[in-house]
MIKOLRO-590540 format. One record per residue: x, y, z of N, C-alpha, C in turn. Coordinates in pm, whole numbers. Layout:
      nu      nv      nw     cau     cav     caw      cu      cv      cw
       X       Y       Z       X       Y       Z       X       Y       Z
...
This chain:
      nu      nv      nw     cau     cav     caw      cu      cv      cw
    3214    7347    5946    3096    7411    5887    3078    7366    5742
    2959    7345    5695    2916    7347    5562    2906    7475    5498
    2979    7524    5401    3012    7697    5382    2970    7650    5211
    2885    7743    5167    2848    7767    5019    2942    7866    5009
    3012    7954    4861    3077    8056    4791    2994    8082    4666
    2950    8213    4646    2860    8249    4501    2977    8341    4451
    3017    8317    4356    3097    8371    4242    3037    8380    4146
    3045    8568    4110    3008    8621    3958    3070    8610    3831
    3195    8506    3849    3280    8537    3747    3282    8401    3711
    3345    8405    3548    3363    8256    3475    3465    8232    3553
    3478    8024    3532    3603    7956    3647    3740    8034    3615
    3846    8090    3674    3937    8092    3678    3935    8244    3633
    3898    8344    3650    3937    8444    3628    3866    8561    3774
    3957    8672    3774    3932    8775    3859    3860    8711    3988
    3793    8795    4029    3807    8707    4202    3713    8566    4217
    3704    8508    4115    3707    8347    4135    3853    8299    4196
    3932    8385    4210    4064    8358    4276    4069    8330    4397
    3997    8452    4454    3998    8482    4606    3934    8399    4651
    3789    8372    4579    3696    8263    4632    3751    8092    4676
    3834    8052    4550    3881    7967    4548    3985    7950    4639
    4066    8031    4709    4170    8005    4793    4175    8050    4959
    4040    8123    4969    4023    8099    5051    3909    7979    5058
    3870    7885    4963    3815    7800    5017    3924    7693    5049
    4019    7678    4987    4094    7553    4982    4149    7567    5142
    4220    7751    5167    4243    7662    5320    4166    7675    5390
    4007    7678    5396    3909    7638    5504    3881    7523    5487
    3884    7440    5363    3890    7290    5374    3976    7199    5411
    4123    7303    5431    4241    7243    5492    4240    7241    5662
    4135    7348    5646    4100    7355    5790    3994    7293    5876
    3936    7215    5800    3848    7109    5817    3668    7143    5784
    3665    7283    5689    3509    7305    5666    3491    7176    5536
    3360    7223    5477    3330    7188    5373    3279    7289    5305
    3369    7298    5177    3306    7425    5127    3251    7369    4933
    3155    7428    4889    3107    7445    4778    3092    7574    4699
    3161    7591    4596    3158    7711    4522    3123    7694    4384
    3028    7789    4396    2930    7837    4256    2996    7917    4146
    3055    7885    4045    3117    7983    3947    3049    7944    3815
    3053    8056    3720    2990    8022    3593    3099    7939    3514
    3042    7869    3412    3133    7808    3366    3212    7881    3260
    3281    7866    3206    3324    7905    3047    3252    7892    2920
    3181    7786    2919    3131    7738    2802    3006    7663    2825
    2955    7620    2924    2822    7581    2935    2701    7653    2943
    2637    7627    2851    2501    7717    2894    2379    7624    2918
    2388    7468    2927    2272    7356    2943    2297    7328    3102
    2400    7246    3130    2416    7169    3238    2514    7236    3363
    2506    7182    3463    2601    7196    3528    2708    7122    3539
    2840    7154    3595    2943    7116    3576    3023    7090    3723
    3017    6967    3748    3117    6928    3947    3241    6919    3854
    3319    6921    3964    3483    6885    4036    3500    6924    4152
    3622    6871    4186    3682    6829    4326    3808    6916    4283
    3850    7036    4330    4015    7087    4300    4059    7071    4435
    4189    7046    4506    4236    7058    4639    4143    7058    4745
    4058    7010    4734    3940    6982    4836    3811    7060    4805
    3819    7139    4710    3698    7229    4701    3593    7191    4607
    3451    7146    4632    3373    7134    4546    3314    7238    4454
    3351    7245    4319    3310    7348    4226    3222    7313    4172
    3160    7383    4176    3034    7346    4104    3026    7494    3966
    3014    7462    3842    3028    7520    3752    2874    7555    3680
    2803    7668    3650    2684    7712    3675    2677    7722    3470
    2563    7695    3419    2482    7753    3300    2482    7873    3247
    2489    7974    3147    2527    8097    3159    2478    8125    2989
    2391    8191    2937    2344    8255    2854    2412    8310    2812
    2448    8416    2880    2554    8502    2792    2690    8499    2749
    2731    8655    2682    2857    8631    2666    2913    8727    2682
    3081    8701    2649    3209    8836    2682    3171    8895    2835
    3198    8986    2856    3189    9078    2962    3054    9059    3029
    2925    9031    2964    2771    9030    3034    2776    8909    3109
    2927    8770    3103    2894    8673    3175    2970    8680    3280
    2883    8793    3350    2977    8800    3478    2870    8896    3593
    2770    8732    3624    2640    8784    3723    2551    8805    3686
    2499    8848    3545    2402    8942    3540    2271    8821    3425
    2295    8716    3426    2195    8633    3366    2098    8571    3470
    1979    8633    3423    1789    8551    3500    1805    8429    3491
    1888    8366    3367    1886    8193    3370    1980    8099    3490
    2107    8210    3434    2208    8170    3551    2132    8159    3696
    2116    8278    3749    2039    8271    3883    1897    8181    3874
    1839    8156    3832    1742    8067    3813    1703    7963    3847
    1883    7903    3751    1921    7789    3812    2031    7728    3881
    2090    7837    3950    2120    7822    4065    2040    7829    4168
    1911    7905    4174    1824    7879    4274    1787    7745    4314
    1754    7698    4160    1703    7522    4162    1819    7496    4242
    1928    7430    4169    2001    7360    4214    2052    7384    4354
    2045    7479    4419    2091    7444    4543    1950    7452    4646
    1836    7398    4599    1722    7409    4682    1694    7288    4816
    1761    7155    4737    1746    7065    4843    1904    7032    4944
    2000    7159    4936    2089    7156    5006    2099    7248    5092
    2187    7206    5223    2177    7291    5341    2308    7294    5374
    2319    7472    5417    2444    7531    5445    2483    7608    5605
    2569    7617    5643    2595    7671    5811    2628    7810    5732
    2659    7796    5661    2724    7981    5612    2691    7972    5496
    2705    8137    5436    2683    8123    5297    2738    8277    5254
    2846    8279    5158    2932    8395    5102    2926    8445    4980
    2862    8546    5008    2831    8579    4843    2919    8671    4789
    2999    8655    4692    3133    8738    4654    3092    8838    4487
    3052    8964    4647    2979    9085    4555    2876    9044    4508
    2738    9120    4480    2627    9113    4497    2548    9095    4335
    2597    9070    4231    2500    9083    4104    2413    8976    4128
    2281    8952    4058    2186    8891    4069    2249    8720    4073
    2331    8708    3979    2316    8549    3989    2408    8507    4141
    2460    8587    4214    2527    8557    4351    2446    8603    4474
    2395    8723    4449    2285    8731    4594    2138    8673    4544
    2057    8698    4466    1940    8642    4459    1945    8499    4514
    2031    8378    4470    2017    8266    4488    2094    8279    4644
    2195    8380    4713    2200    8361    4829    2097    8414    4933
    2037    8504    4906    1905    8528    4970    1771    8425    4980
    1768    8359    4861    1697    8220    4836    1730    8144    4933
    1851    8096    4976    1925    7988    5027    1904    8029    5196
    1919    8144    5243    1918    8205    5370    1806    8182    5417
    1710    8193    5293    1533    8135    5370    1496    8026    5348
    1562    7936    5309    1568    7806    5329    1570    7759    5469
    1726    7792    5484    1755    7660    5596    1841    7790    5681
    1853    7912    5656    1877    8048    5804    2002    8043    5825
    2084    7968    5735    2240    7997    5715    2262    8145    5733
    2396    8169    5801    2454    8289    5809    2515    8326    5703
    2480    8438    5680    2496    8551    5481    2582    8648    5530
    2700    8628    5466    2795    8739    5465    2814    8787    5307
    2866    8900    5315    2863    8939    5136    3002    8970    5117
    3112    8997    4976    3227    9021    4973    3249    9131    4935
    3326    9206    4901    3318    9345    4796    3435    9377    4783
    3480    9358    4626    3606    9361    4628    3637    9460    4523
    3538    9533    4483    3572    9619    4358    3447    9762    4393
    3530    9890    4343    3421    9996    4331    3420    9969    4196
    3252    9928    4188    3219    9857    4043    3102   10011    3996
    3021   10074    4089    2935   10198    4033    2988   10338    4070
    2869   10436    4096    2915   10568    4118    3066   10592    4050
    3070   10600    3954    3239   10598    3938    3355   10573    3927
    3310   10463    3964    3471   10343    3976    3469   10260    3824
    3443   10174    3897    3511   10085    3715    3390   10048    3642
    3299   10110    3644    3223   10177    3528    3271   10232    3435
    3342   10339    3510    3385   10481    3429    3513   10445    3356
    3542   10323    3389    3694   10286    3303    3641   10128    3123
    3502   10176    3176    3410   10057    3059    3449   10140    2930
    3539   10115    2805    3571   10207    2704    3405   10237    2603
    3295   10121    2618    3162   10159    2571    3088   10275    2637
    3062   10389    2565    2967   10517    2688    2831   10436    2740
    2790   10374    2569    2608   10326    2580    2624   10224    2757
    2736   10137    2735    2753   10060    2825    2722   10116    2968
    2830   10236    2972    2818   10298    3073    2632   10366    3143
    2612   10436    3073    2528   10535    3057    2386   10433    3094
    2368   10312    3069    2276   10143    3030    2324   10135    3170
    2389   10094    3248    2435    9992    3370    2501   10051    3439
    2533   10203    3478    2560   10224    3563    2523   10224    3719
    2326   10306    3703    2265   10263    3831    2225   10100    3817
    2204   10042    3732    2147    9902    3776    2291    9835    3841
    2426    9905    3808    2578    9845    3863    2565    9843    4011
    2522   10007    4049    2563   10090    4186    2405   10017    4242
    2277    9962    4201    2233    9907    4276    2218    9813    4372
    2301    9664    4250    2304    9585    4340    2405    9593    4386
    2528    9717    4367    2653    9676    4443    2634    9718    4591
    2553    9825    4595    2495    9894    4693    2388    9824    4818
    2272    9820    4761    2190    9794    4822    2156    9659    4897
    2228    9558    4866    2225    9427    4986    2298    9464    5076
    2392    9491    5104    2512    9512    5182    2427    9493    5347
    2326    9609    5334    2297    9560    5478    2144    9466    5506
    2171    9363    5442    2057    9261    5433    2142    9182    5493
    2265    9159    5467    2344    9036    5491    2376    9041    5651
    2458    8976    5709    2463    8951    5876    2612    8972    5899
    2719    8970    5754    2798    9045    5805    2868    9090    5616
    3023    9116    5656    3037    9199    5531    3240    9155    5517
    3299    9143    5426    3448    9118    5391    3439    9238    5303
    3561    9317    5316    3595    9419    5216    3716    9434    5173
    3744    9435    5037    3911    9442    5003    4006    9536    5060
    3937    9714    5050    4014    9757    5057    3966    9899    5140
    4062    9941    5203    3979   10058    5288    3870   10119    5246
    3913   10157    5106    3772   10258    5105    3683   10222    5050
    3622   10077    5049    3518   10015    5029    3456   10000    5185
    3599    9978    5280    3515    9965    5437    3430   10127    5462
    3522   10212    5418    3422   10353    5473    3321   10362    5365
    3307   10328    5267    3149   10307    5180    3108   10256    5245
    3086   10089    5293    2967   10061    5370    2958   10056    5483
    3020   10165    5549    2991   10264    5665    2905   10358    5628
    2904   10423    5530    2836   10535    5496    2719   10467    5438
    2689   10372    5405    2569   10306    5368    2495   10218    5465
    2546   10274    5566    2483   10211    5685    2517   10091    5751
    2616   10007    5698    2653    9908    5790    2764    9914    5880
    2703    9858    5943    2790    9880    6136    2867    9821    6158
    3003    9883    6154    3159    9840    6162    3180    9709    6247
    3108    9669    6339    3138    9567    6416    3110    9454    6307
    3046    9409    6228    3028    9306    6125    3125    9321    5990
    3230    9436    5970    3288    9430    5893    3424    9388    5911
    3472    9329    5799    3631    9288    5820    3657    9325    5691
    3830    9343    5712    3935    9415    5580    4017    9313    5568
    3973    9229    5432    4063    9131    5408    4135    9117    5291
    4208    9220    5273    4321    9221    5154    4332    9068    5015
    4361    9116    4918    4411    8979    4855    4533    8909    4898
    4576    8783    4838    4682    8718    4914    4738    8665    4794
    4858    8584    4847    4996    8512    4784    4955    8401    4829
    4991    8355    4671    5008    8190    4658    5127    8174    4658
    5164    8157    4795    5332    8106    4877    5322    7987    4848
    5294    7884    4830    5298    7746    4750    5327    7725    4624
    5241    7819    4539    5277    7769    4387    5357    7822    4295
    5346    7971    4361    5493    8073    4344    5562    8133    4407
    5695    8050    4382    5849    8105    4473    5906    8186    4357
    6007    8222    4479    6123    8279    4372    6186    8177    4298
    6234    8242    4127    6266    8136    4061    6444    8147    4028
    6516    8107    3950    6608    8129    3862    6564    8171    3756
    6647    8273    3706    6565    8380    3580    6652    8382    3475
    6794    8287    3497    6829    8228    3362    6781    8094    3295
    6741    7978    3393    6679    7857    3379    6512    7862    3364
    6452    7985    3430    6310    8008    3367    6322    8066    3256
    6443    8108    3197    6406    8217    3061    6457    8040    2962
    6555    7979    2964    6624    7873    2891    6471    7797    2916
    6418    7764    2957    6270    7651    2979    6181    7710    2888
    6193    7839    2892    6055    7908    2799    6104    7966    2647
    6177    7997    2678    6282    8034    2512    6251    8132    2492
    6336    8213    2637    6319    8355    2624    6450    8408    2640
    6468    8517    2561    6637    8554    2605    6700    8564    2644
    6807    8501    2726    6893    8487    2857    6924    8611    2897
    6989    8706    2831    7044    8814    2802    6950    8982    2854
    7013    9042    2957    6957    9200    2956    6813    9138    3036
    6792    9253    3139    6661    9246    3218    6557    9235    3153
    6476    9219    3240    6311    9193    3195    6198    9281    3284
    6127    9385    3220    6032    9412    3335    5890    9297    3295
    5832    9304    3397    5722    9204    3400    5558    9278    3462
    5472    9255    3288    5363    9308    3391    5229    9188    3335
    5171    9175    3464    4987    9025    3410    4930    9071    3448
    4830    9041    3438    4711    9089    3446    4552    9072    3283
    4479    9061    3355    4355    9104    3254    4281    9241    3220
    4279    9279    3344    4213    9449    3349    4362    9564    3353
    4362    9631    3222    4411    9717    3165    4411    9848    3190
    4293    9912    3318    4304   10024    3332    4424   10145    3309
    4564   10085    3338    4633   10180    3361    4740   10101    3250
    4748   10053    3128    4816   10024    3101    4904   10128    2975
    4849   10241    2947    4918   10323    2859    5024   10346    2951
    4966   10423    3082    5094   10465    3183    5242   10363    3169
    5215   10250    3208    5331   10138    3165    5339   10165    3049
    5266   10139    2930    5368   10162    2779    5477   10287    2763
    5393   10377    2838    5481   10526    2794    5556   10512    2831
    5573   10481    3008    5674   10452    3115    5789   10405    2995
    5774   10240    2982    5866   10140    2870    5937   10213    2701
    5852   10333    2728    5896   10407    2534    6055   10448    2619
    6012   10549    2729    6153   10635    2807    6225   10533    2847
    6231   10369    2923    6287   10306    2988    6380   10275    2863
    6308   10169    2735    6384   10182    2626    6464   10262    2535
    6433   10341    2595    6533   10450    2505    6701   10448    2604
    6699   10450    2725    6786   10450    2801    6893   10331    2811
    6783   10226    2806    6882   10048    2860    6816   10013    2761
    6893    9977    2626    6887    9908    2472    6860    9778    2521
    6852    9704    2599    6914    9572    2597    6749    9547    2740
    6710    9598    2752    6601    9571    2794    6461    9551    2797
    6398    9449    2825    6259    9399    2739    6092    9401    2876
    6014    9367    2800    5896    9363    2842    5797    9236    2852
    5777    9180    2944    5713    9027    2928    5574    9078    2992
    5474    9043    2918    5329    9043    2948    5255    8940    2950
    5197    8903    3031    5110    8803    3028    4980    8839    3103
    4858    8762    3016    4731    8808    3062    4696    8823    2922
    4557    8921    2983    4485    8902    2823    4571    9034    2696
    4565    9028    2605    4635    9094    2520    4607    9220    2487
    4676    9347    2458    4603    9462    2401    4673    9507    2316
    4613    9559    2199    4698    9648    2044    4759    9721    2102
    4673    9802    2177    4771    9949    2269    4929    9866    2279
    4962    9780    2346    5113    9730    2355    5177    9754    2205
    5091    9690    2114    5180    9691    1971    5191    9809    1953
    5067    9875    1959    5121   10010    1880    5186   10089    1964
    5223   10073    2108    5362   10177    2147    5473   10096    2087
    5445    9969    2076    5570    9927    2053    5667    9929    1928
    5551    9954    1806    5591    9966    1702    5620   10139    1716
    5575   10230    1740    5556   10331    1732    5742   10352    1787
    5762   10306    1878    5864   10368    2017    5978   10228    1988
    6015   10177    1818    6087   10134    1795    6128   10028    1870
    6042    9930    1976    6097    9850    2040    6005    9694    2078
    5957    9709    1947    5876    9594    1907    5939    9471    1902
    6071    9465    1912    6169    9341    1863    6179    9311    2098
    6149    9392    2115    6143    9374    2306    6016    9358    2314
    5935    9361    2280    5836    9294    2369    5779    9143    2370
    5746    9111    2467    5722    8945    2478    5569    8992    2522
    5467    8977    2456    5324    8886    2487    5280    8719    2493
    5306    8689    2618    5314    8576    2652    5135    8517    2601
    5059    8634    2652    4922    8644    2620    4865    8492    2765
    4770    8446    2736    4680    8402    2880    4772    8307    2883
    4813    8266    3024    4885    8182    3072    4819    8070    3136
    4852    7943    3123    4775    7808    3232    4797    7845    3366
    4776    7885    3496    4813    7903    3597    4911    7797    3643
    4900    7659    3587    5002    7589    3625    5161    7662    3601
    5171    7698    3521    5317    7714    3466    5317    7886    3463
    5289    7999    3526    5273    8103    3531    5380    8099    3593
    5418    8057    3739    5529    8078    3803    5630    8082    3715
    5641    8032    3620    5793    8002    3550    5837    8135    3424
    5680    8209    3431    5681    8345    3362    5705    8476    3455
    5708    8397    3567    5738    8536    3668    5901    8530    3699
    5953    8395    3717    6094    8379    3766    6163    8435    3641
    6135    8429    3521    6220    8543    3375    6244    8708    3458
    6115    8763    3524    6127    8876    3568    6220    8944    3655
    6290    9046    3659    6393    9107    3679    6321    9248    3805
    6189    9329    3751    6113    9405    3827    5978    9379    3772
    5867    9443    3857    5771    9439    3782    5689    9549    3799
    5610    9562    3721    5548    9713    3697    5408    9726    3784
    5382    9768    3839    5179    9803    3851    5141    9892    3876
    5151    9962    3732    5059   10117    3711    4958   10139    3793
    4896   10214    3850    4797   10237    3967    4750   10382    3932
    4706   10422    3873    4663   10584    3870    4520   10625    3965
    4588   10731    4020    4513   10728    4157    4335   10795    4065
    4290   10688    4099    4153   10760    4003    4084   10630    4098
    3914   10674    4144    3839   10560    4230    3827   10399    4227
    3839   10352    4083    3844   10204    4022    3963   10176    4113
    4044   10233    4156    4188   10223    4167    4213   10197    4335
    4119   10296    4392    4171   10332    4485    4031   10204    4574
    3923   10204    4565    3851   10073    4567    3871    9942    4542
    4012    9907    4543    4006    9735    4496    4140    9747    4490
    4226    9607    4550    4336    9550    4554    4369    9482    4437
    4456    9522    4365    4516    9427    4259    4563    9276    4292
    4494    9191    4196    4540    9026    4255    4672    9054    4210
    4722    9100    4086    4855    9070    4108    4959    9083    4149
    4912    9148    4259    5014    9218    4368    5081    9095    4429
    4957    8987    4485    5036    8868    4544    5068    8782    4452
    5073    8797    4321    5168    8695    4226    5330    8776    4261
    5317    8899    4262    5428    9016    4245    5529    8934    4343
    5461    8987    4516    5536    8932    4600    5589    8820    4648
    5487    8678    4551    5531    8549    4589    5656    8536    4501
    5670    8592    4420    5767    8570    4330    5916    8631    4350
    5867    8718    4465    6023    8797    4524    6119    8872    4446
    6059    8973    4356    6126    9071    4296    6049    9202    4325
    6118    9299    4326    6078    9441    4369    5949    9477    4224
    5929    9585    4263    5754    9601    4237    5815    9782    4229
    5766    9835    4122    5722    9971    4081    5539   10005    4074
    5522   10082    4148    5398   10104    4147    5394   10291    4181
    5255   10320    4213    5215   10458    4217    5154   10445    4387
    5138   10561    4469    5081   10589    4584    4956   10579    4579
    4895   10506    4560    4740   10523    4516    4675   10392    4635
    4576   10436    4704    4514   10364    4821    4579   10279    4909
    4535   10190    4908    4580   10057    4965    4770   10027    4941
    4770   10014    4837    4874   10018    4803    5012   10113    4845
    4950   10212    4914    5014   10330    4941    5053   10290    5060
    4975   10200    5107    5029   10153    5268    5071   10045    5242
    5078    9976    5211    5193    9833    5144    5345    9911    5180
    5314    9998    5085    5505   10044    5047    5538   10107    5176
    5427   10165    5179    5477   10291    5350    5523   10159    5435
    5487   10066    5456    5488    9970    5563    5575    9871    5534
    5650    9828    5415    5752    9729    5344    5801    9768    5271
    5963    9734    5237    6010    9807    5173    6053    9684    5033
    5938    9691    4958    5930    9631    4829    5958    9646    4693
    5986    9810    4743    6000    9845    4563    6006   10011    4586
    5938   10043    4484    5965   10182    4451    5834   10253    4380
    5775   10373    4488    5628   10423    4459    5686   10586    4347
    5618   10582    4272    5698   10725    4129    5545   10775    4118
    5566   10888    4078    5457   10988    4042    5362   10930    3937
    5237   10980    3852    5181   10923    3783    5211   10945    3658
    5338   10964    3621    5374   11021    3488    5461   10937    3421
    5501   10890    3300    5543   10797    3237    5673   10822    3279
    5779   10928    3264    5852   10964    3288    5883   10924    3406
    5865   10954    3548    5857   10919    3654    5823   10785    3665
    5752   10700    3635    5773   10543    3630    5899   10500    3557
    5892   10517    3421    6013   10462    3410    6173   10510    3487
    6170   10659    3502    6308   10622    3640    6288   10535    3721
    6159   10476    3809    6146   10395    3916    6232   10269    3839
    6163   10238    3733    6191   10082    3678    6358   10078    3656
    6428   10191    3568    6565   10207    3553    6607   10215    3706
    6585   10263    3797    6652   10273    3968    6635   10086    4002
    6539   10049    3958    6522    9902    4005    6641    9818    3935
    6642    9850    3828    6749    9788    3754    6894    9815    3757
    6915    9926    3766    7051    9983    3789    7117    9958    3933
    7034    9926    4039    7084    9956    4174    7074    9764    4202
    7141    9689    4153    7082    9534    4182    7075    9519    4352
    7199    9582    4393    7168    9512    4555    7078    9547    4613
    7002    9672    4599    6904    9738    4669    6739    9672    4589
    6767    9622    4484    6647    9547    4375    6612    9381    4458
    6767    9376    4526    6729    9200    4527    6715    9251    4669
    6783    9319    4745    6677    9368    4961    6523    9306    4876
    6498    9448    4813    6315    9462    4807    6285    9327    4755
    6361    9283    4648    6253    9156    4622    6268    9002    4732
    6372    9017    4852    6353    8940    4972    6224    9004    5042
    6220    9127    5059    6171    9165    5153    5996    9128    5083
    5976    9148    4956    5848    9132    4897    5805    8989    4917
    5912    8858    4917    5860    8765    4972    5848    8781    5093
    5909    8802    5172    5904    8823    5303    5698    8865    5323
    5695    8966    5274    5570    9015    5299    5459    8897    5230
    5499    8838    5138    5436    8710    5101    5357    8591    5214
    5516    8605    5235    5494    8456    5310    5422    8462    5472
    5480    8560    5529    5419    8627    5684    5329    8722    5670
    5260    8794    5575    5148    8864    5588    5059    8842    5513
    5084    8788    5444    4947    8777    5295    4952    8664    5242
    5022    8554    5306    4977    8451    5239    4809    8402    5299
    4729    8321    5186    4650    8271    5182    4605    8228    5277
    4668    8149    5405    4665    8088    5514    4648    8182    5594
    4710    8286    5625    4666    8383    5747    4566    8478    5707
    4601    8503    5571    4447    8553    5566    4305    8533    5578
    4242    8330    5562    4206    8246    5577    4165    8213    5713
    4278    8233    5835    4251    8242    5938    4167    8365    6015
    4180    8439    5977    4114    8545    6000    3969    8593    5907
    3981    8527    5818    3878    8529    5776    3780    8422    5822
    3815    8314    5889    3736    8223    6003    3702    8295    6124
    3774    8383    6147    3737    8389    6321    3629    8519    6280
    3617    8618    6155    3569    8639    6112    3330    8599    6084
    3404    8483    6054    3271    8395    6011    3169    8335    6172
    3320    8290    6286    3284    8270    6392    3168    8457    6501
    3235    8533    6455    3185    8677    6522    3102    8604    6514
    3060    8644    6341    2926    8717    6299    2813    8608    6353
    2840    8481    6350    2735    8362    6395    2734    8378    6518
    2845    8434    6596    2792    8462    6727    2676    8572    6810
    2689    8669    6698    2555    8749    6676    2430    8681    6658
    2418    8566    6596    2287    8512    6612    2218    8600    6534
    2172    8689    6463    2081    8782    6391    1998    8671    6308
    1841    8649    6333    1756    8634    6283    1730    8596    6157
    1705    8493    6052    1767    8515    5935    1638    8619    5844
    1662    8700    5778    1676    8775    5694    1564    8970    5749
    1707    8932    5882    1709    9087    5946    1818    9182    5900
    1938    9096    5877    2036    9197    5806    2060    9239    5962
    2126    9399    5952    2091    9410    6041    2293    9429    6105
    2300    9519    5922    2504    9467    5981    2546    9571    6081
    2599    9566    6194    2611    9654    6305    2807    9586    6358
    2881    9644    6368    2973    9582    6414    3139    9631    6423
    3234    9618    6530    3403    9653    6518    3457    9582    6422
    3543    9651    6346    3605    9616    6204    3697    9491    6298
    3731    9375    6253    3807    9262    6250    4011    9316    6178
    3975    9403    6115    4105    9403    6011    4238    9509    6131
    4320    9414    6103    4454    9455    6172    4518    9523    6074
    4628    9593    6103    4765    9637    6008    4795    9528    5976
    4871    9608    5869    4958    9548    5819    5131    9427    5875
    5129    9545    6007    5249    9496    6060    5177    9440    6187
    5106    9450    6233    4986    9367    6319    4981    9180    6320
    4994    9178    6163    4944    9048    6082    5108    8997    6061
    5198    9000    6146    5343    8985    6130    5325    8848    6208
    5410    8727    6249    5435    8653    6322    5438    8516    6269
């Protein structure tokens, strides 16, 4: 198949991830795929490459910070142009802001390609709106958020959803379970293994000496919970530190200065994805605050599958999706939402090594046989095959359908 991807996000960040890897193994699988992402820094021209088989195509973008992500008339504009004299068998639009569905709705009445949409975040009504630290922001874009996150859903012919309770939203918004599938994020079982965590710390010139908890990421929602967690962990095990990587926040300094343990923390700050693996193999456990609040419970953390490719146990909270991870693998250790209660999880991870290094086999384990990229990929083809077998009319919409998504332990073999 000739498969287009519309991505709202600049190259290389937040689910330009997902987009990107599940294109690479449908091109391993013999499609052709093209994906639309904004660029970083262009706002004139467009921008090709070729990564592992995937044609990127890098989009024009007006704006800036946080607004370049979907929401520019120019961007969509000209992406309309540019993909006017090309023709697609499918076409995936990953989550709905103007510069990803307008130009995929454009494209559908072109040439009647089959339109599936993605949804990988509760982005209105409440979700990660409500975690925007601007009110005006909030208060400005909340319904224009919950519109378009809302209202295509059943235009399209079928539907991918991260996480359960995005599948029972667009149930309740009218689209018909037989066109939906639950397709979790995944592990890059290729580019991160388990490492040596005295020869990754000697490579990076990080302290051989005393554990490491490890937390990345860009979106910060829950990151006081981890600082507080780290004030109690440090007070207990002197000799134990904090490696962060991702985008940076004061909040870290100032617990850290505050809670005397500023001389432990490592801000690695944004990492090349090339050499990230070699910041995870330093790690000893790793943290992912989760506070059960809707942002939370709507959307799979990507760095869950950095967590597990990397094969060390994982502290987290019971909160959605995630809640069935742990119920179903035994990876780590789920603690109440209280700082206190995380950091015992992290000290139990550390103190108990034989029972630290089970979970962090068993977390690859869950890597490599359930969530890697490839089986998720596969199923997200046979997926693409349904919905074209429906034949639906192009631009009837018209999503009616049995959910595609297996368990967890289903997806074993």
């Amino acid at each position: 198949m000739d498969i287009l991807y519309l991505n709202h996000n600049v190259k290389g960040r937040s689910t330009y991830h997902r987009c990107f890897q599940f294109a690479k193994q449908l091109v391993a699988r013999g499609h052709h795929v093209d994906l639309l992402t904004i660029s970083p820094i262009e706002r004139a021209r467009f921008h090709e490459s070729v990564s592992e088989g995937v044609h990127i195509i890098e989009t024009p973008d007006l704006l800036v910070g946080m607004t370049r992500t979907g929401w520019d008339p120019y961007d969509t504009w000209r992406r309309i142009g540019f993909l006017k004299n090309r023709r697609y068998d499918l076409i995936h639009a990953f989550d709905c802001r103007p510069a990803v569905i307008l130009p995929a709705l454009a494209q559908r009445r072109r040439d009647g390609a089959t339109l599936l949409t993605d949804w990988a975040d509760w982005w209105g009504r409440g979700g990660v709106i409500d975690e925007r630290p601007n009110k005006l922001i909030k208060l400005t874009f909340e319904g224009i958020e919950t519109y378009f996150e809302e209202h295509y859903r059943t235009e399209a012919d079928g539907l991918t959803v991260i996480s359960q309770a995005l599948h029972e939203r667009a149930i309740k918004l009218g689209v018909a379970p037989e066109r939906i599938t639950h397709i979790s994020g995944g592990a890059d079982i290729e580019h991160i293994q388990p490492g040596d965590r005295i020869a990754a710390r000697r490579a990076l010139g990080i302290p051989e000496d005393g554990p490491i908890v490890g937390f990345s990421g860009f979106v910060h929602y829950d990151l006081a919970l981890l600082l507080g967690a780290f004030d109690h962990l440090a007070r207990r095990r002197k000799d134990v530190r904090l490696l962060m990587t991702g985008a940076r926040s004061p909040l870290a300094q100032r617990y850290a200065q505050r809670g005397g343990w500023a001389d432990r923390l490592i801000e690695a700050g944004v990492i090349d994805y090339s050499i990230l693996p070699r910041y995870h193999a330093c790690v000893d456990v790793f943290a992912l605050p989760f506070a059960n609040k809707l942002a939370n419970r709507g959307r799979w953390p990507n760095k869950i599958g950095d967590y597990l490719a990397a094969g060390r146990p994982i502290v987290s909270n019971p909160v959605g999706d995630i809640k069935e991870l742990f119920a179903a693998y035994d990876i780590g250790y789920l603690t109440d939402e209280t700082p206190e209660a995380f950091a015992a999880g992290l000290y139990q991870a550390l103190e108990d090594s034989t029972s630290a290094a089970a979970k962090g086999r068993a977390a690859r384990f869950v890597a490599e046989r359930v969530l890697s990229w490839a089986r998720l990929s596969v199923r997200l083809e046979e997926h693409y095959r349904l919905i074209q077998s429906y034949a639906v009319p192009s631009g009837q919409g018209a999503l009616a359908a049995t959910s595609l998504g297996h368990s967890l332990r289903g997806m074993e073999g």
